[in-house]
C-alpha positions in Angstrom: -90.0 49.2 67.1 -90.1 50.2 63.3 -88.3 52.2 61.0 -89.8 56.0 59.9 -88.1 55.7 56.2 -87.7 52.0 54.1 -85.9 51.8 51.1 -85.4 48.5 49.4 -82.8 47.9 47.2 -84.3 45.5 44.2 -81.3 44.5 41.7 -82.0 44.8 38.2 -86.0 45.2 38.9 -87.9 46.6 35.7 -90.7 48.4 35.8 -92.1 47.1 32.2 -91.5 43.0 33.7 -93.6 44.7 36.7 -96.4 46.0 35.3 -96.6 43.0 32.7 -96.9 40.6 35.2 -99.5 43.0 36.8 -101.4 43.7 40.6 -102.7 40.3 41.0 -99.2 38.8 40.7 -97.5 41.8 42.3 -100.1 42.7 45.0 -98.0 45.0 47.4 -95.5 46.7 45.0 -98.6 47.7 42.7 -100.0 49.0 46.1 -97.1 50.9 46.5 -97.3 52.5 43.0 -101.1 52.8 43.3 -101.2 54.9 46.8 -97.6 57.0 45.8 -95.2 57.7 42.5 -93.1 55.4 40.5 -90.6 56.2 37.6 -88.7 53.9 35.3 -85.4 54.6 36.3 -82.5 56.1 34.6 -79.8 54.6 35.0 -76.0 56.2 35.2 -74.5 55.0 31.9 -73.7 52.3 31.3 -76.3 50.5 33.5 -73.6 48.5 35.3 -74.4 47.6 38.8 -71.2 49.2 41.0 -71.5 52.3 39.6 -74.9 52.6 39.9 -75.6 51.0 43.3 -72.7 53.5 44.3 -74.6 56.7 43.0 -77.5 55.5 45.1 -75.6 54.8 48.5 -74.0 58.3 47.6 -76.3 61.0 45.5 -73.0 61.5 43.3 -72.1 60.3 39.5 -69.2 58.0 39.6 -66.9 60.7 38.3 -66.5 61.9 42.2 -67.8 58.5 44.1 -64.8 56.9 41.9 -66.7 53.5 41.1 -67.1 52.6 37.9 -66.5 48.9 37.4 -65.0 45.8 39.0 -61.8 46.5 38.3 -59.4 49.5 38.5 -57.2 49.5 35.1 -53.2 50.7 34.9 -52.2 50.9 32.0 -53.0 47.6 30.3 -53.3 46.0 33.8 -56.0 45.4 35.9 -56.4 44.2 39.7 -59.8 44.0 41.9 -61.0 46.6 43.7 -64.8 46.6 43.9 -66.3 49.4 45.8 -63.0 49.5 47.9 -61.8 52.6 46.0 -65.1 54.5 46.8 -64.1 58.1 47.3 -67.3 59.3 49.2 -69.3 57.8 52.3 -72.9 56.5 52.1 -75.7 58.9 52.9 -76.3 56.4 55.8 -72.1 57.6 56.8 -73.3 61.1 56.5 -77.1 60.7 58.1 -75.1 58.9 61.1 -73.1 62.5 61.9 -76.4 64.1 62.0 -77.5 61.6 65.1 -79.8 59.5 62.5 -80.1 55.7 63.2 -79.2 54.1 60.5 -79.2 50.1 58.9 -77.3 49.7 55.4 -77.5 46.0 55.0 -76.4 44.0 52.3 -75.7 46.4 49.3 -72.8 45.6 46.6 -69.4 48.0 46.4 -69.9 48.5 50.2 -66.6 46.7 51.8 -65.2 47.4 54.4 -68.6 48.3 56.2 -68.9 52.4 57.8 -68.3 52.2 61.4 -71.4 53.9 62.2 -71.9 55.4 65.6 -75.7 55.1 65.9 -76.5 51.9 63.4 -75.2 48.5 61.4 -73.8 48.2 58.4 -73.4 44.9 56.4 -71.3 45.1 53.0 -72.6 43.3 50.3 -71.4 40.0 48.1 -68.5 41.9 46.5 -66.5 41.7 49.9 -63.3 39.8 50.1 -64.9 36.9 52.1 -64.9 34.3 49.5 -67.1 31.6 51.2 -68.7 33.3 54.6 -68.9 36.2 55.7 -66.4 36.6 58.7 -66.9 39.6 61.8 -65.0 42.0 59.2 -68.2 42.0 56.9 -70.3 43.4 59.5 -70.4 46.3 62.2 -70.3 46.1 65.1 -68.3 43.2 64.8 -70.3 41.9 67.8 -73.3 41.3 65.5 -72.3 39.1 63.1 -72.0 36.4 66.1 -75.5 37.3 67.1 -76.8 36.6 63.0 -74.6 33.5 62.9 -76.0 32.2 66.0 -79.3 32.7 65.3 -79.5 32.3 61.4 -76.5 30.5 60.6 -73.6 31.6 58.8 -74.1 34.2 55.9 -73.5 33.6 52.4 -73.8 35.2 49.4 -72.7 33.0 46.7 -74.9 29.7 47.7 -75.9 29.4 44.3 -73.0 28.7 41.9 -73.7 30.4 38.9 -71.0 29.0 37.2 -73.0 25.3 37.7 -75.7 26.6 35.2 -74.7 24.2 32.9 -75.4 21.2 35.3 -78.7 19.3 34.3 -81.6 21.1 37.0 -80.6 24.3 37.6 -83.0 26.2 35.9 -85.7 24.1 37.3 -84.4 24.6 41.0 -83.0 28.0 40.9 -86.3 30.3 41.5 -86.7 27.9 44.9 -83.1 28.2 45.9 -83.8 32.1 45.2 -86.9 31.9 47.5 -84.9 30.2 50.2 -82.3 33.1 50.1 -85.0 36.0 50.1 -87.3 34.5 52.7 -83.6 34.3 55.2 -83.3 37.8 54.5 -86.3 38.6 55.1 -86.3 36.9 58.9 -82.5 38.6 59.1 -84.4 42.3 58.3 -87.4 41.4 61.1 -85.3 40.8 64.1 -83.3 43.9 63.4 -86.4 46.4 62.7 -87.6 44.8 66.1 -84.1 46.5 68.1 -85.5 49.9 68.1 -86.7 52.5 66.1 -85.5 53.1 62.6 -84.7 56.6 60.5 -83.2 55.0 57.7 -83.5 51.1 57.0 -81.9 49.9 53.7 -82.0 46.7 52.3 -80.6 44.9 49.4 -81.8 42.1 47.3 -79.9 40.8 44.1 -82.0 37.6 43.8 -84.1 39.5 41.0 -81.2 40.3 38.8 -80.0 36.5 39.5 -83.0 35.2 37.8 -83.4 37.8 35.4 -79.7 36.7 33.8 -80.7 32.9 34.1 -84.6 32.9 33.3 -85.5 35.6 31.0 -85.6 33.5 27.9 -87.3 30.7 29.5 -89.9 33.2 31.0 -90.3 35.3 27.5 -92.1 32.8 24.9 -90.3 35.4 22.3 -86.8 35.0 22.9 -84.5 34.3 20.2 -82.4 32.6 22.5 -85.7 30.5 24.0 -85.1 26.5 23.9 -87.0 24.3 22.0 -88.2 22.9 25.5 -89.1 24.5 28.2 -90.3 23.0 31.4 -93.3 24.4 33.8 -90.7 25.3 36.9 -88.7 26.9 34.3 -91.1 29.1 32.8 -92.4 30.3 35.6 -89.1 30.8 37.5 -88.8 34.4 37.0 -92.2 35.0 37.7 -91.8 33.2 41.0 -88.8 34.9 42.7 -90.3 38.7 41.4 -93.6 37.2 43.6 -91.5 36.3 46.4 -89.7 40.0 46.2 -93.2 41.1 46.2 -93.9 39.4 49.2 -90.8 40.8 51.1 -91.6 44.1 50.4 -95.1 43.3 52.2 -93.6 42.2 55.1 -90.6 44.5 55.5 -93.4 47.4 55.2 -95.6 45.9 57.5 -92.5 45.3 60.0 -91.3 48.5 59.8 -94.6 50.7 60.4 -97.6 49.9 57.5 -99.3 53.0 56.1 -97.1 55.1 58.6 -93.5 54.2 57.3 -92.0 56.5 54.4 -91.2 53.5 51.4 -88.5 53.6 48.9 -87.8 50.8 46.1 -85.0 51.5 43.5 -83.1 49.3 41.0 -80.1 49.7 39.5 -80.9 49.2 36.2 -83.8 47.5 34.4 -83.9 43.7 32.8 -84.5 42.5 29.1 -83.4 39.9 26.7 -80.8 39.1 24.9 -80.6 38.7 21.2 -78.7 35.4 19.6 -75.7 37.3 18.5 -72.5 38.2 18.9 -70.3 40.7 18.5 -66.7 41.1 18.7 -65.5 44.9 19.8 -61.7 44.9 19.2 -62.5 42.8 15.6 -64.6 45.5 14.8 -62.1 48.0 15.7 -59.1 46.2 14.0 -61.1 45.9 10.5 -61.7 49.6 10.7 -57.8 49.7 11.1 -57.6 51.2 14.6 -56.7 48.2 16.7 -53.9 45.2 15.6 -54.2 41.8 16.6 -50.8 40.0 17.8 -49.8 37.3 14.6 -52.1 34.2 14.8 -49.5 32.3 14.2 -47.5 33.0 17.3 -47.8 29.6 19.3 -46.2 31.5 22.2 -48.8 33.6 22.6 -51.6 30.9 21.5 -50.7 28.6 24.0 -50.4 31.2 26.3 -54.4 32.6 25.9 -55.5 28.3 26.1 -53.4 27.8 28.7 -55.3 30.4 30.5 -58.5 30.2 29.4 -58.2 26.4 30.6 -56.8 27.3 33.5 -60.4 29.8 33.7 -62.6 27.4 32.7 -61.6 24.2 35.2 -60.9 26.9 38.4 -64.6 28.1 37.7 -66.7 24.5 36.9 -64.9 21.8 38.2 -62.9 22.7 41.7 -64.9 22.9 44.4 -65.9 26.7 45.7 -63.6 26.1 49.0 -60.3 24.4 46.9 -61.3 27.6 44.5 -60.6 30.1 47.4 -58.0 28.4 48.7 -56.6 28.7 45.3 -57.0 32.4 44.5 -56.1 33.2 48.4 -52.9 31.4 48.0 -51.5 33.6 45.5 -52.6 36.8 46.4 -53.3 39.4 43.9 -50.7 38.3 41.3 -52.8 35.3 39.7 -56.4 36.7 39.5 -54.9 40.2 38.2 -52.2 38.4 35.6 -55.3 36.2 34.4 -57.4 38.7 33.9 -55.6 41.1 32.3 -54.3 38.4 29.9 -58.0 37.9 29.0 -58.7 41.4 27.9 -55.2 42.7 26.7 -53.0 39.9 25.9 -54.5 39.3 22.1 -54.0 42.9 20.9 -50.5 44.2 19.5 -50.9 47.7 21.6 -47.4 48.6 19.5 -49.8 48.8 16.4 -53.3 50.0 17.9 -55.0 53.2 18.5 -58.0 52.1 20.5 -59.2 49.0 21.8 -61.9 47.6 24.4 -62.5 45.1 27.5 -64.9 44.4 25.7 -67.4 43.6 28.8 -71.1 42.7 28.2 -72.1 45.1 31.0 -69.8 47.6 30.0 -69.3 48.2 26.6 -66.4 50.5 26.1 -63.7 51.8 24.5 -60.1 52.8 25.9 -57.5 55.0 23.3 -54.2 54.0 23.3 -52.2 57.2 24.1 -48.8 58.1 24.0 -47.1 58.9 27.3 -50.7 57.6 29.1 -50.6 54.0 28.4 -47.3 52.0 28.4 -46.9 51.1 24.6 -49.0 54.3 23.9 -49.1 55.7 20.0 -51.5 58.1 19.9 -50.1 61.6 20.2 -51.9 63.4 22.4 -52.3 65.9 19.8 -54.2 63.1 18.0 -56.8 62.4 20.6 -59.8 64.4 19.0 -59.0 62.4 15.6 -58.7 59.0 16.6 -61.7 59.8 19.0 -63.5 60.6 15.9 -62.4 57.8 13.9 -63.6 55.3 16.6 -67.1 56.6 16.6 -67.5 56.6 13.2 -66.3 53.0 12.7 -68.7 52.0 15.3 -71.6 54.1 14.7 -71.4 52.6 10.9 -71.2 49.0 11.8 -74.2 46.9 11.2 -75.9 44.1 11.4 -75.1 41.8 8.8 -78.3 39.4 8.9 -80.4 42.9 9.2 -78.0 46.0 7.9 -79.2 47.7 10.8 -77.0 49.9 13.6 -75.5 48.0 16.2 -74.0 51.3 18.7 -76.4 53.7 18.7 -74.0 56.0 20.6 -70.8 57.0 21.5 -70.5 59.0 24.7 -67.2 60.5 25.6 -66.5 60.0 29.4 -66.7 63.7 30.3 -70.2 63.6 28.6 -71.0 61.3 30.8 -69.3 61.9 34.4 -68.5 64.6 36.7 -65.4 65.0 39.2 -62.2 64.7 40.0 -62.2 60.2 39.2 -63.6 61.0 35.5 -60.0 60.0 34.1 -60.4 56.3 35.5 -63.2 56.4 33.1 -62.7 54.6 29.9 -62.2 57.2 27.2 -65.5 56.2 25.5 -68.7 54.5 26.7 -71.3 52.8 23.9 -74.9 52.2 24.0 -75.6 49.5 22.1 -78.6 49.0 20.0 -81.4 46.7 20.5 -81.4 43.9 17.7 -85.3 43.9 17.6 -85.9 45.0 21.5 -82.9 42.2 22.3 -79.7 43.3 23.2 -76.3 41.7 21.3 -73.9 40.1 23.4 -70.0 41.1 24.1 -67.8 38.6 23.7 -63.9 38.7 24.1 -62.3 38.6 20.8 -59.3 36.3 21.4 -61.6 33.6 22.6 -63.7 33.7 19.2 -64.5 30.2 17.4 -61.9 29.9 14.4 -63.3 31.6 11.2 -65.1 34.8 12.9 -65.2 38.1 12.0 -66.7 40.8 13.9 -70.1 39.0 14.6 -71.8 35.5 14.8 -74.5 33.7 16.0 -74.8 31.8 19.2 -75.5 28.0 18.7 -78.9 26.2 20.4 -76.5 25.2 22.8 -75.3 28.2 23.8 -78.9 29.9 24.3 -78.9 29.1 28.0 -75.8 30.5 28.7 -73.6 31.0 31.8 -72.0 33.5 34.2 -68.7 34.7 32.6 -70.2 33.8 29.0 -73.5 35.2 27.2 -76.4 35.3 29.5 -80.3 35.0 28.3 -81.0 38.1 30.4 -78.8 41.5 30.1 -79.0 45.0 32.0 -81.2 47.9 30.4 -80.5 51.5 31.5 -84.3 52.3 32.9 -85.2 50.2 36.0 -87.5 50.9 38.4 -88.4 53.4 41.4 -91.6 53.5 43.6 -92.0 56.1 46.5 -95.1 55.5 49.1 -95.9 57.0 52.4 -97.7 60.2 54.2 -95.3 62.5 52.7 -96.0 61.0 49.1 -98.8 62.1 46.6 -100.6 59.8 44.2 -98.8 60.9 41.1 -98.8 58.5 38.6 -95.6 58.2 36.9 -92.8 60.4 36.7 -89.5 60.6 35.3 -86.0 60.1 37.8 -82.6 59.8 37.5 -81.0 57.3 40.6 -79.2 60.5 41.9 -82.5 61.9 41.8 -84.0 59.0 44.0 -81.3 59.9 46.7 -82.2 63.4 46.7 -85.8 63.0 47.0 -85.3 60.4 49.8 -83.5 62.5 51.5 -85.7 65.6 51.3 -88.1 63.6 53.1 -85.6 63.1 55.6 -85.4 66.6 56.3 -81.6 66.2 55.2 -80.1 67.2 51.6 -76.8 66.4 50.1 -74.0 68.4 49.9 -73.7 71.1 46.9 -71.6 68.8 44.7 -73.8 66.0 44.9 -75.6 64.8 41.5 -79.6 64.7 41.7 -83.2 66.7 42.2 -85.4 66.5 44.3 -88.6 65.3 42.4 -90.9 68.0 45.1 -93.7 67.5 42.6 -94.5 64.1 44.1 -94.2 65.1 48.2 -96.9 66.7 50.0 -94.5 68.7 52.0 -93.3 71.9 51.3 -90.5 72.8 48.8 -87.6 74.2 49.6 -88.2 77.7 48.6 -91.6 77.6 51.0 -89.7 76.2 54.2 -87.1 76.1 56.0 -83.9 74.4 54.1 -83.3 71.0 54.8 -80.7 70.0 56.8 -77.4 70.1 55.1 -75.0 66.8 55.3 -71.8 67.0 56.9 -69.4 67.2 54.0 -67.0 63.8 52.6 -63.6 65.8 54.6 -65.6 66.0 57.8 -65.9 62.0 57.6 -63.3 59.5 59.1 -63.2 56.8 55.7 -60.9 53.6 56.1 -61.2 53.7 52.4 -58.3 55.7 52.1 -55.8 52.9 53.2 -55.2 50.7 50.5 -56.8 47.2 50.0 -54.2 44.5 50.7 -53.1 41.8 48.2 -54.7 39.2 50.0 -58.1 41.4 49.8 -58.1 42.1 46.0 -57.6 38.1 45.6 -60.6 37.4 47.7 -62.3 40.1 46.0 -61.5 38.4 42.7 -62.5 35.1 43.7 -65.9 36.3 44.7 -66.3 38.2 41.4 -65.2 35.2 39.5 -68.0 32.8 41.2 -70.6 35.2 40.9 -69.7 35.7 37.0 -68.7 39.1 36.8 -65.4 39.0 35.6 -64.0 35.8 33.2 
């Protein structure tokens, strides 16, 4: 048995970290790139992880897939939806209806998994299965008895991120990485051996894990690097990309060698992160567009403590089943109230224009308009005006230890996306600037040391960092794409959107997406025909042809679960 296509998913793999660390580190995914075509891929913006993993499963831009974070925001609430409010099914969904075999295993924003007819789908760690995964993760249902029974139960969270702060954990976590790769790995084996393959997708996150954690321990450069810095930790990031590299080996040995059609895509691509801070909605206020409820209120100063203690000792001191208990208990009400506390409950919406979430891996921007929002006060009349006073504020602000810019854009969401879910977009999206090929760190304004402005700089014992605070490591909107196989040419580089690595996958599937899909087909790396020579690809059945549970709302007791995973894996605060 074997599979005729391969495509691995590799979180947060960069191509630059690739080809620094080089062939004789990387043996098999240099092979890849030397026999085929690679591309340092671009990233939807921003390069968050849902949406983009999303665009991949689908070929479309989050503006019609309907993913774009975490979180789904009303007003100035938010609860947890994940992937749950995906609008469109996987190409695996739509490849199924053309009598493809199919295995989508292990990919985020993928809950509840598509009831294929032909293959098996297991969702990925953003499920609402807060410790194990239970027979709803998986389909058929009959197979997550068969992968419990013969690997043991299936967890995605094993390593607590929110226990970086515990003396060892860098040293151990490239093993504990390894551990979780090489189960895969034997999990992948058994299934390529039930029969024959046309589509096999895997995910693996472990390289965006270590990426967060290692990079300043791995990049003698960093800002953020400690003043020591032992031999297991320097080398940890190093270490898990070589045991990546050694799955992709086998996995491409298992499903067929030189024979099997091989795709690799990230998300987004990996760099450092710089040693400062800044503070979105304190920017915004001193440019006069965003007001701050009074300091002095000890209602409301008690209240942001009380949860950000409450936060702080859920996260690092209960243990991860009292902490699921604890978030399943109240259903969606606690997680939601919490976290929209967090990002709203500072600002005096009465007396601002625009403000942000202010999330590291989604910088953003959110106007506050009349008859939209709840305690809107921007006329819509206004919206052009305000829109431009926000990107001037932030296209001036600088750097004050350097004077130099800090956003280098300001992207209006219909710049950006496409289709009829572009209004659950934030009004405005931001690319930051690099602060000397580092990027600056978000950081929620209410929770700002006493004395801030707009910016400062982390201390030495901050440099580490931890899931739901400033990470060493942080997302960069070019990752990484590598196509091999007989129906590949030797091309070299080339340059790919992640729609556009759907598209082309599919093309050599015989199969292309709808006509509303996003992407190209890059024909200037395959040796078969073009469309305009051949016969036209095989059209996919279209979204309204597709039975999608996704349509039924997730229940309370699902967006609490959902929350609770988010929260462990460091996502959300």
């Amino acid at each position: 048995m074997s599979a005729r296509h391969l495509a691995i998913g590799l979180d947060g793999a960069d191509l630059a970290l690739l080809e620094s660390l080089g062939p004789s580190t990387l043996p098999n995914l240099h092979a890849l790139m030397h026999r085929g075509s690679y591309a340092a891929l671009q990233s939807v913006q921003p390069p968050a992880t849902l949406p983009n993993w999303t665009t991949f499963l689908t070929g479309e831009n989050p503006g019609r897939h309907g993913v774009f974070d975490f979180t789904t925001r009303s007003g100035y609430s938010v609860r947890f939806t994940a992937g749950s409010v995906r609008q469109s099914p996987t190409i695996a969904a739509r490849l199924d209806r053309l009598g493809k075999t199919c295995a989508c295993l292990f990919f985020p924003a993928t809950y509840p998994p598509e009831q294929l007819d032909r293959g098996v789908f297991i969702s990925g760690w953003d499920a609402p299965v807060a410790f194990e995964a239970d027979p709803t993760f998986v389909w058929p249902r009959t197979l997550h008895a068969d992968i419990t029974r013969r690997f043991g139960p299936m967890r995605f969270d094993d390593v607590d991120e929110f226990d970086s702060d515990r003396p060892g954990f860098h040293d151990q976590l490239a093993d504990r990485l390894k551990q979780r790769i090489e189960r895969r790995i034997r999990i992948c084996q058994w299934l390529l051996q039930v029969r024959t393959w046309d589509l096999f997708a895997v995910y693996f996150g472990e390289s965006d894990t270590a990426a967060h954690h290692l990079w300043a321990l791995h990049d003698p450069n960093s800002p953020r690097r400690p003043a020591h810095v032992s031999s297991a930790q320097e080398s940890g990031l190093r270490r898990v990309y070589q045991a990546l590299d050694r799955a992709v080996g086998q996995l491409v040995a298992s499903a067929g060698g030189r024979s099997v059609e091989v795709t690799i895509a990230s998300d987004h691509g990996f760099g450092g992160a710089s040693d400062k801070v800044v503070y979105l909605n304190r920017a915004l206020s001193e440019a006069g567009l965003l007001a701050f409820h009074p300091s002095g209120s000890l209602v409301r100063a008690l209240g942001r403590k009380a949860v950000q203690h409450a936060k702080e000792t859920a996260l690092t001191r209960f243990p991860q089943r009292l902490r699921e208990q604890l978030f399943r208990a109240s259903g969606a009400k606690l997680p939601s109230a919490l976290e929209s506390q967090a990002r709203y409950g500072a600002i005096d919406m009465q007396r601002t224009q625009a403000f942000s979430d202010e999330l590291n891996y989604f910088p953003a921007v959110h106007l506050n308009v009349r008859g939209r929002e709840p305690e809107g006060i921007v006329d819509p009349s206004d919206v052009a005006k305000v829109t431009e006073a926000v990107r001037t504020a932030l296209l001036s602000l600088r750097d004050p230890w350097t004077g130099m810019p800090v956003v280098s854009k300001v992207m209006r969401r219909e710049d950006i996306y496409r289709g009829p879910c572009t209004n659950q977009a934030p009004d405005l999206v931001l690319e930051l600037a690099l602060d000397g090929g580092y990027s600056y760190n978000l950081m929620p304004s209410w929770n700002a040391p006493k004395g801030s402005g707009a910016f400062r700089q982390l201390s030495s014992d901050e440099f580490l960092g931890r899931k739901g605070r400033s990470l060493q490591g942080s997302h960069r909107s070019r990752g990484l794409w590598i196509a091999a196989g007989p129906q590949v040419r030797s091309s070299g580089q080339v340059d790919l959107t992640i729609a556009d690595a759907t598209a082309t996958l599919l093309a050599r599937m015989g199969a292309s997406l709808p006509e509303h899909a996003d992407g190209q087909v890059c024909s200037e790396v395959l040796t078969i025909p073009t469309r305009e020579e051949s016969r036209p690809p095989v059209p996919l059945p279209n979204v309204e042809t597709l039975h999608d549970e996704r349509s039924q709302p997730m229940q309370d007791s699902e967006q609490a679960r959902v929350a609770e995973r988010l929260r462990r894996l460091g996502y959300i605060e």
